[in-house]
C-alpha angles and dihedrals in degrees: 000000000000122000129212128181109209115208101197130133093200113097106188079055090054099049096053087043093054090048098056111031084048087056097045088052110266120127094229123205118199124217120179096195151021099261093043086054091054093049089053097046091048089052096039144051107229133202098209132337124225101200129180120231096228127044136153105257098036129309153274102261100053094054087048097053085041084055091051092057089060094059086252104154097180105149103251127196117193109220098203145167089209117095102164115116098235089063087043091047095056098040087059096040090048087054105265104141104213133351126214115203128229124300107017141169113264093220083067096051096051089047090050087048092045090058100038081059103049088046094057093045080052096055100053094050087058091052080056093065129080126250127203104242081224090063118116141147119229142190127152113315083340123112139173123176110211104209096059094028084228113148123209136203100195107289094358138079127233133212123204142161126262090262091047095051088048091052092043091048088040085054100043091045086057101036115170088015121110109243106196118208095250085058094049092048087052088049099048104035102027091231134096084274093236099112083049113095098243078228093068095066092039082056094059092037094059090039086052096058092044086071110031101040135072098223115014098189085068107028123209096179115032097042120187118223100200120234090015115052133252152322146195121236128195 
């Protein structure tokens, strides 16, 4: 059985929660506040954490991106109020790995949960295979060197999260080749794509070429080709 620690202050919300996830199979945890979810995550091994964005004594973004810098990989979805980009931007960029806004279906949720879950399964069974040290991924002045997982644009080094790294590897696997949206979130969330806020690609996409391009605003690499999708240009 999967569990899930639930960061959340509402109780009504947690009620409802506990019911549900319960009935479609999860152990869940429950944590009320920031401190009292660090103290559970320190004591448990967790499949994946739902956490809020505001709570009383901090908020979920911070302890995400805290749990990041331990190496901590856990799958994390922020349950928020807050739609605005800006709140979306830095919970990916902090490491969260999707958001569902309030209030919300619980038949999304669950769906969201359900492919969180097979990625990261995914994702340790390919840890578990070897890679030739040789191995690298190249296009253009871009590099990125398999075996360490560590991306280069020419002399620097580039740091990204685990979903940019996903999108950059998926592109420069299929360079040349048109990717549409439906076939990255695929990709990405192991689903048909249609439960994932089309935002929240865009999102990634901008956030990629941030870091990859010389200048975002006119791409040379990660081209859009409008109405379709992407592709990846030498």
């Amino acid at each position: 059985m999967y569990s899930i620690l639930l960061l959340e202050d509402d109780l009504s919300l947690i009620e409802g929660l506990s019911y549900s996830l319960h009935k479609n199979g999860y152990e869940l945890d429950i944590a009320e506040s920031v401190a009292e979810a660090e103290q559970k995550i320190e004591a448990n091994s967790y499949s994946l954490l739902l956490l809020d964005i505001t709570l009383p004594d901090g908020n979920g973004i911070d302890l995400c991106e805290k749990i990041r810098k331990t190496g901590n990989r856990v799958p994390v979805i922020f349950l928020t109020a807050l739609d605005e980009e800006i709140h979306v931007i830095r919970g990916l960029d902090c490491g969260g790995d999707d958001y569902i806004t309030k209030p919300f279906k619980i038949g999304e949720l669950c769906s969201r949960i359900n492919a969180l879950l097979r990625r990261s399964e995914g994702a340790v069974k390919q840890e578990t295979v070897s890679v030739d040290a040789a191995a690298v991924l190249e296009g253009g002045d871009i590099r990125v060197e398999l075996d360490s997982c560590a991306v280069w644009c020419g002399q620097n080094k580039v740091e990204l999260t685990g979903i940019e790294y996903k999108l950059l590897c998926l592109f420069l696997n299929n360079k040349g080749q048109l990717l549409t949206r439906e076939k990255i979130l695929d990709f990405l969330w192991d689903g048909n794509g249609n439960f994932v806020d089309d935002n929240t690609l865009s999102v990634h996409i901008r956030r990629l070429r941030e870091k990859i391009e010389t200048d975002p605003s006119h791409p040379v690499h990660l081209l859009t080709v409008r109405g379709f999708g992407y592709r990846f240009a030498e």
